[in-house]
LORO-788884 format. One record per residue (C-alpha): y, z, x. Coordinates in pm, whole numbers, padded with zeros to 5 digits, always signed. Example, Ala and Ser with C-alpha at 12.3 -4.5 7.8 and 13.67 -1.06 7.14 Angstrom:
2
-00450+00780+01230 -00106+00714+01367 
% end
This chain:
581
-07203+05500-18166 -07292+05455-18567 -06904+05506-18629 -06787+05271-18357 -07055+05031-18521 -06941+05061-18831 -06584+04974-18742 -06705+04651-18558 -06852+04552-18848 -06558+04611-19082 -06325+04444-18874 -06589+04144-18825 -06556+04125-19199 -06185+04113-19204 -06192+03830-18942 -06432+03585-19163 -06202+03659-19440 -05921+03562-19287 -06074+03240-19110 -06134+03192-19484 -05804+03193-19631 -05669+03016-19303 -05924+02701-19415 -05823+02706-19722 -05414+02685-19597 -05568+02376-19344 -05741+02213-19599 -05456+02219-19833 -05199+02118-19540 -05425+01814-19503 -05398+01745-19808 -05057+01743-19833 -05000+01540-19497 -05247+01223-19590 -05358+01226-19918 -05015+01304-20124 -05119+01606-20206 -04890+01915-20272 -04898+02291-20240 -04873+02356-20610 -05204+02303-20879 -05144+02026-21099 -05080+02040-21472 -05262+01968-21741 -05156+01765-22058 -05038+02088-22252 -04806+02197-21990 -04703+01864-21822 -04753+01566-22054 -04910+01210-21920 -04964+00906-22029 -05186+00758-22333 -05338+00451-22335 -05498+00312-22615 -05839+00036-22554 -05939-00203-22806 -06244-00355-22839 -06289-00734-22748 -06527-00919-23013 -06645-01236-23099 -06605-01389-23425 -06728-01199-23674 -06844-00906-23501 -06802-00527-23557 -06820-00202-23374 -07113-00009-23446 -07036+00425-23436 -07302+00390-23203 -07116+00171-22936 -06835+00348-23014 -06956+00713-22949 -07160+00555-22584 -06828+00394-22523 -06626+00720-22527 -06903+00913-22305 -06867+00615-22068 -06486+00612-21991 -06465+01013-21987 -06738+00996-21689 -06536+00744-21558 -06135+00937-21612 -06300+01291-21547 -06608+01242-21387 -06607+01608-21304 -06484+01767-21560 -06184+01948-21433 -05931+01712-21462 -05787+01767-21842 -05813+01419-21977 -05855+01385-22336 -06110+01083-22480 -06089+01011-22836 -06116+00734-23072 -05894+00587-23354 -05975+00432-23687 -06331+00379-23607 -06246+00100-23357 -05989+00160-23081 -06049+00427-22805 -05730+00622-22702 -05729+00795-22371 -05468+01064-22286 -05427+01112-21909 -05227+01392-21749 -04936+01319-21534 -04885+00973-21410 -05209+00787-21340 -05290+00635-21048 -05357+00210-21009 -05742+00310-20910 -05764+00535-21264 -05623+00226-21445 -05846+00016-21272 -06144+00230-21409 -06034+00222-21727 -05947-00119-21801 -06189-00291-21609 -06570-00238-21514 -06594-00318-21911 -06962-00440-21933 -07252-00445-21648 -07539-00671-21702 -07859-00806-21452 -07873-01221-21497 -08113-01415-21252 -07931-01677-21064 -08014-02046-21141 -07744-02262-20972 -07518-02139-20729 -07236-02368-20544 -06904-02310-20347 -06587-02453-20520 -06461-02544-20175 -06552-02639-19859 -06530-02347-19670 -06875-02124-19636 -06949-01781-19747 -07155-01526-19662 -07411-01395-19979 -07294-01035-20088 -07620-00881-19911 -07999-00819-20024 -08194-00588-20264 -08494-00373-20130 -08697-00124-20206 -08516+00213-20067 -08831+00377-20062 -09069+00111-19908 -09013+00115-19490 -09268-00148-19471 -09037-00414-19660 -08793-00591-19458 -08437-00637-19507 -08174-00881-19372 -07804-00799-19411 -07737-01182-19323 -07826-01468-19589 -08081-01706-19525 -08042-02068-19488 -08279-02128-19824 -08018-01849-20010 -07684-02042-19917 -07476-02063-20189 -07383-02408-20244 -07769-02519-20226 -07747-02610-20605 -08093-02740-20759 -08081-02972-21014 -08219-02934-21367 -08556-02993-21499 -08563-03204-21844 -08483-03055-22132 -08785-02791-22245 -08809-02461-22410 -08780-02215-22152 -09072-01949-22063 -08859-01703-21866 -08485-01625-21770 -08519-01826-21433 -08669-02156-21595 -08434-02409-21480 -08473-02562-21886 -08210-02329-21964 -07986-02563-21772 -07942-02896-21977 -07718-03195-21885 -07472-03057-22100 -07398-02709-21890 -07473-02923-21559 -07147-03102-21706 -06977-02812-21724 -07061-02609-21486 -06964-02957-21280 -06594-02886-21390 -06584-02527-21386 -06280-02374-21241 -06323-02061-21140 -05950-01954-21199 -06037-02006-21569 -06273-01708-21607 -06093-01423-21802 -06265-01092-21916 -06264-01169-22310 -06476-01480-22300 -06743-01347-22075 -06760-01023-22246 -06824-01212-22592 -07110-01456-22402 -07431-01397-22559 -07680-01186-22336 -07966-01422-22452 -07796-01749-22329 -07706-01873-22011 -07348-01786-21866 -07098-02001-21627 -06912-01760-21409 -06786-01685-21080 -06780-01424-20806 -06516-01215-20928 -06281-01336-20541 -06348-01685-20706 -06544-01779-20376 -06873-01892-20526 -06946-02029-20929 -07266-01981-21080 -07506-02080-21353 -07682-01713-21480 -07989-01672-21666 -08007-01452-22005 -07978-01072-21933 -08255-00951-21791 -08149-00557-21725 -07875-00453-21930 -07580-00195-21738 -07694+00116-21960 -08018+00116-21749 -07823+00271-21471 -07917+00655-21427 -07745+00673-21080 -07582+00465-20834 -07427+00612-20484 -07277+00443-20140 -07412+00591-19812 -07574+00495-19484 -07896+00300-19487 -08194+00428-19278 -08390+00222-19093 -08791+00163-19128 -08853+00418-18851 -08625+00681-19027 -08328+00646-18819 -08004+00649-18989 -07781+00291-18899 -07424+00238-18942 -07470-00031-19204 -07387+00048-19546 -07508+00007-19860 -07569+00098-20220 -07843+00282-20374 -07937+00251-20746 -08139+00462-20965 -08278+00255-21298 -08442+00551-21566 -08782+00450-21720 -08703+00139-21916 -08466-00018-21670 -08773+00068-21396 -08995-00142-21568 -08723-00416-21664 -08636-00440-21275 -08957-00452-21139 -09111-00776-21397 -08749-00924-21227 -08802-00860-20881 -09209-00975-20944 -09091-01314-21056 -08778-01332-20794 -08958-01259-20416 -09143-01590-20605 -08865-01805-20540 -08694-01956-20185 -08430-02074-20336 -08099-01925-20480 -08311-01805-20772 -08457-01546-20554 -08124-01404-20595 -08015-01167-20935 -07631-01146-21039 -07439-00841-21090 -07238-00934-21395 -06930-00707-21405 -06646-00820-21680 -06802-01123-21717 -06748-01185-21311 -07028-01164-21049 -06958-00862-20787 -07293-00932-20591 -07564-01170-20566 -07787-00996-20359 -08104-01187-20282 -08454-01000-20321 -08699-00900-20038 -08957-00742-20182 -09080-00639-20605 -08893-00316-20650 -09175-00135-20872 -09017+00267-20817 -08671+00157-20998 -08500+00232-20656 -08350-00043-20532 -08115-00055-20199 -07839-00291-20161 -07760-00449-19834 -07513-00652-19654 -07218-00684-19547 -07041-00393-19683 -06775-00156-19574 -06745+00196-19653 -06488+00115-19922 -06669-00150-20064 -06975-00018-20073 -06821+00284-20277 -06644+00064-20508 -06970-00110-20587 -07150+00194-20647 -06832+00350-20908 -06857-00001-21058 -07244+00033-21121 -07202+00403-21215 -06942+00414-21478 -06932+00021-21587 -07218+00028-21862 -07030+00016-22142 -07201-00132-22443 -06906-00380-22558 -06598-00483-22342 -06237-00299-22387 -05872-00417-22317 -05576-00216-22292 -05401-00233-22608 -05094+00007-22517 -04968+00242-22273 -04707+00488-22341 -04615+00797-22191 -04623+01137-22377 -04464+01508-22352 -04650+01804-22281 -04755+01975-22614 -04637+02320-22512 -04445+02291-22195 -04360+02478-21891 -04237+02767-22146 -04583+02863-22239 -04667+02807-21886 -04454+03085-21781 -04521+03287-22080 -04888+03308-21923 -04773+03380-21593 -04552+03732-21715 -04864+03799-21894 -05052+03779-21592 -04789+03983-21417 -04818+04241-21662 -05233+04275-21681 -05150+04318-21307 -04887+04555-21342 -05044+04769-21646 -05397+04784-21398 -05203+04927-21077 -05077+05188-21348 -05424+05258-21401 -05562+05265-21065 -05266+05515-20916 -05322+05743-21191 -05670+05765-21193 -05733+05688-20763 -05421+05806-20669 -05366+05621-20275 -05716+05419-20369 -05432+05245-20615 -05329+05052-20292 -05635+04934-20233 -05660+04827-20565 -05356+04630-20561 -05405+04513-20184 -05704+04365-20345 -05616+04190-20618 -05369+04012-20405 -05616+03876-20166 -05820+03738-20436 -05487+03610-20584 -05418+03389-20285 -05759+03284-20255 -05798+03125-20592 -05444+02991-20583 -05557+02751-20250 -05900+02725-20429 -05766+02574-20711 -05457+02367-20530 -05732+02221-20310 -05932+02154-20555 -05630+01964-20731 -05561+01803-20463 -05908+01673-20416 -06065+01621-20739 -05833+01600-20989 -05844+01945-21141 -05569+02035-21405 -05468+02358-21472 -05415+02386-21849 -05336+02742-22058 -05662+02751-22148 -05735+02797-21747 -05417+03018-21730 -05596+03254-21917 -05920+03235-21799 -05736+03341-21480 -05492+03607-21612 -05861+03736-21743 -05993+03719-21405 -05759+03997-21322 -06005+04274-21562 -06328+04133-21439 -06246+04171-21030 -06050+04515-21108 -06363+04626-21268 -06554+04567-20952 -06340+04831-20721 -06387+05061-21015 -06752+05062-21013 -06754+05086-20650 -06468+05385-20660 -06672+05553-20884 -06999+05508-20701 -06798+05645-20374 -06706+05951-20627 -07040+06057-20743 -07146+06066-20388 -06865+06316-20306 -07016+06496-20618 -07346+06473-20411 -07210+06652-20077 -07167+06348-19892 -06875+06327-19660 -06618+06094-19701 -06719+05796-19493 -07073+05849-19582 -07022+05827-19933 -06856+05511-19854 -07167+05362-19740 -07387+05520-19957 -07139+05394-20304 -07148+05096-20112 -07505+05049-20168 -07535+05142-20492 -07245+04969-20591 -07270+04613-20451 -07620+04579-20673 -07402+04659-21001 -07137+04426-20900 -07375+04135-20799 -07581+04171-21173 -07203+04169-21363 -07061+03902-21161 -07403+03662-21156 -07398+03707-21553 -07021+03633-21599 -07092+03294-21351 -07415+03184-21514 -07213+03247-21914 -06874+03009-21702 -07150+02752-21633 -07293+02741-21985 -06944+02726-22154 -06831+02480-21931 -07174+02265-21976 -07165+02256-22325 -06779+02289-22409 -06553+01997-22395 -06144+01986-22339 -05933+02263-22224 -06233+02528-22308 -06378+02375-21974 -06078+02433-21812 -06122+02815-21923 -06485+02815-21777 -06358+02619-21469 -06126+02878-21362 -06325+03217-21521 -06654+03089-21264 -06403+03021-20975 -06234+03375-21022 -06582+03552-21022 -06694+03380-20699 -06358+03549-20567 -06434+03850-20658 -06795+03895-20476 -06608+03723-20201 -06315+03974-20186 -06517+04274-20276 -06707+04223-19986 -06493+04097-19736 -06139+04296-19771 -06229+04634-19997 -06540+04718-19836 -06420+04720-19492 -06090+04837-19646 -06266+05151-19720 -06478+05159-19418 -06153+05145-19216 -05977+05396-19474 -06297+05716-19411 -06239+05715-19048 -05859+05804-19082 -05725+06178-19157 -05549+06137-19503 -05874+05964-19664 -06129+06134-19436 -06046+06474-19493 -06010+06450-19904 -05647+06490-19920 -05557+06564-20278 -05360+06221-20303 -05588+06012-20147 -05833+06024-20433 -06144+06118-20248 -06103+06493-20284 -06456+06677-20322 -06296+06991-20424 -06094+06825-20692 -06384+06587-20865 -06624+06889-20968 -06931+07056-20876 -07081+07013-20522 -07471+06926-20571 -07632+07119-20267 -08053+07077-20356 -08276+07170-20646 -08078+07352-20913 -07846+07514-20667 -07410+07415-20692 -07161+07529-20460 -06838+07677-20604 -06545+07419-20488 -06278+07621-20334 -05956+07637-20507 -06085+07502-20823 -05912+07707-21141 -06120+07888-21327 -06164+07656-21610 -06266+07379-21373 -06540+07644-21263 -06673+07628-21598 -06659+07298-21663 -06867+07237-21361 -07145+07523-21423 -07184+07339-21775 -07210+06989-21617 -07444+07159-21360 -07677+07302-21599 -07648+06992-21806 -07816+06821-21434 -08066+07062-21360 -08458+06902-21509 -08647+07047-21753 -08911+07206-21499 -08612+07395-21349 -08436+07520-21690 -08775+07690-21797 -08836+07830-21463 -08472+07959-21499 -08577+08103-21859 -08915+08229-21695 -08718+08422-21468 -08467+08562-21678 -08713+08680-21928 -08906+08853-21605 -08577+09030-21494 -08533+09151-21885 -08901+09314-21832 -08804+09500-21579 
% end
């Protein structure tokens, strides 16, 4: 029964494994089919080329860059190119000014769009809202409190929040807060009178002073507004994310929206807004999401947001609601940037270094089955068989991942895998050796398959936890193609626990029950007779049979080297008796 149990549970193994690799070869197929993906990892800038595209600041009169704007700037766009890190772009800056970004491949229109636009993010109060024609439109949706079920939220606008109810300036006075309708004077009445929204451009509302009142327009030209000074600037932004909303009673709707997350200044910041907003009935209950100098919501406020979680509502699609939360993620750059230049560039060492790590690869692989025939004799095979498996695993691991988000594979994470290749081999060796020792022990064969098993998997687990945790803290703290390196080193070690397991374990389970392994044939690398000295209890060793005589000696010197010291003086004790005699 134990042995037919033990097969079952080999084979069981095999069978997860291969549902595995299988859902890898879907996943990828999937890819390929409707998202343009392909069945080969994409390369980085070193080995493919790209495009570069140099940003350059847009300034008012007089104006400068500040290293400080400059260096925020730079962390900005790479979240926004390679928000995860895997993806090979390269973010610099050039003469203290301009910010170059080198792209592998050909970029996509939505990687464009994030780099060129979603320049600056600011929080204005609304003071005059009206509709440059005559047809109506819906408000973008409301703000509440995401963590408040007791505050109530409407996805459609209120009569008192229509767009085009404009309200008409109080005399000229000094203003006491960004809402006071003294900001707007005859004069911007006048020309917010002949505003056309087709006139609003990036540079000039990028270069509008966050203390003053700004003229703008929703960014489809739908609605034009008058906006208060910045109340909540876009670097205030810790987190935004698009998902489902739940209701008050916990159930989860099918109505969108966007959740932000201010950190502690921004907290405070929105909540003295929201305080002086739920005030209002008119459109100044409503704040303006200033994006480029455009408006990309105008959500109206239900309730003081005091937690610095507030949930956006309305009438939002999946896609829109995502685009709204990348927008509010990644658009907090400290000054505004235009594309300056776009040009495309060749790989800086090329498909011939590419293959250069690839024969290197083949011959760690090559130079290690050597190794393992020579030293395991048949166990080479399972060796080999192995490596293989783990092989194709991180290939569709890392063409998924490709595929899906954006990870390059540079030389850097050539040899990070070609490196792989010593750390997983290093696992069957430990485990080999383990099975070995328990031959040395007496075991039988398929018993000391188990038993290594045991012993092994705990030394395995340790080395492969400390190689993952040393990938995470390289890749944390490095930058460039050294992540790539880390990337693929901490992919290639979750392989290994996941191949070690799941093929060579049950590989050798499989392998004790049949008569070439089972029985310690001399080629099979599990002989007893051949690996030393049988242990058989305290201080005792059986002879192996057929073991020349210098072998003998070898293993009565490794045996007396194992007995304790309790046993070597009783050993002495009795000698010294016998003498007596």
């Amino acid at each position: 029964m134990a042995r037919s149990t033990t097969e079952r549970k080999a084979i069981r193994s095999l069978v997860w494994l291969l549902v595995i690799i299988i859902a890898l070869i879907a996943a990828n197929g999937a890819s390929v089919l409707f998202n343009n993906g392909q069945w080969t990892p994409k390369l980085a800038l070193d080995l493919e080329g790209g495009t570069q595209i140099t940003l350059s600041p847009q300034l008012a009169s007089g104006e400068t860059v500040t290293p400080e704007q400059l260096e925020r700037a730079v962390a900005i766009i790479r979240q926004r190119v390679d928000a995860s890190g895997v993806s090979e772009a390269e973010i610099n800056t050039q003469g203290n000014q301009n910010i170059v970004v080198s792209i592998p491949g050909e970029p996509d229109d939505a990687t464009r769009e994030r780099i060129s636009s979603s320049a600056k993010l600011e929080f204005r109060p609304v003071l005059v809202a009206d509709v440059p024609s005559t047809d109506a439109i819906d408000q973008e949706g409301t703000v509440d409190p995401g963590t408040d079920p007791s505050a109530s939220a409407s996805a459609a606008p209120d009569a008192s929040a229509a767009p085009d109810a404009t309200t008409e300036p109080t005399p000229s006075a000094s203003p006491t807060d960004a809402s006071d309708l003294a900001w707007v004077t005859p004069e911007l009445q006048e020309q917010f009178d002949t505003f056309d929204c087709a006139t609003v451009n990036a540079v000039g509302a990028n270069v509008a002073p966050t203390d003053e009142p700004l003229i703008t327009c929703e960014q489809d030209g739908s609605i034009k507004y008058i906006l208060g000074p910045v109340e909540v600037a876009g670097e205030r932004i810790a987190d935004a994310r698009a998902g489902l909303i739940t209701s008050p009673t916990g159930v989860t709707t099918n109505e969108w929206g966007v959740f932000i997350e201010f950190d502690g200044d921004g907290t405070t910041e929105f909540r003295t807004v929201t305080e002086r907003l739920i005030t209002f009935t008119d459109v100044r209950n409503q704040f303006a999401i200033v994006l480029d100098g455009s408006v990309i919501s105008a959500p109206r406020t239900n309730a003081a947001i005091t937690d610095g979680r507030p949930q956006i509502s309305g009438n939002f699609t999946e896609e829109s609601a995502l685009t709204l939360a990348d927008q509010l993620k990644f658009g907090a750059l400290p000054i505004g940037f235009e594309i300056q230049s776009s040009e495309n560039i060749s790989a800086t060492l090329g498909v011939a270094q590419l293959q250069s790590g690839i024969i290197a690869g083949i011959i760690g692989l090559i130079l290690v089955g050597i190794y393992a025939f020579l030293q395991y004799r048949a166990l080479g095979g399972v060796v080999l068989a192995s490596l293989v498996v783990a092989g194709v695993i991180t290939y569709l691991i890392i063409t998924y991942l490709s595929n899906q988000q954006g990870f390059r594979l540079s030389l850097a994470g050539v040899a990070g895998l070609v490196i792989s290749i010593g750390v997983i081999a290093d696992s069957f060796i430990v485990y080999f050796e383990r099975i070995r020792d328990e031959l040395r022990d007496g075991r039988s064969v398929d018993g000391a398959v188990e038993s290594g098993w045991k012993r092994a998997w705990r030394t395995i687990l340790i080395s492969d936890v400390i190689n993952f945790l040393a990938a995470v803290v390289l890749f944390v703290l490095a930058v460039g193609n050294v992540r790539g390196f880390a990337f693929t080193l901490g992919i290639t070690t979750i392989v290994d626990l996941i191949v070690v397991a799941l093929f060579t374990h049950p590989m050798m389970q499989l392998l004790a029950r049949t008569r070439f392994f089972g029985s310690g044939h001399p080629l099979s690398g599990l002989d007893p007779m051949a690996l030393g000295a049988v242990y058989r209890g305290r201080a005792q060793f059986r002879t192996p049979v057929g073991v020349t005589t210098t072998k003998v000696a070898s293993s009565s010197k490794e045996a007396q080297r194992r007995q304790t010291i309790a046993e070597r003086k009783a050993a002495q004790l009795s000698g010294e008796g016998k003498d007596a005699r």
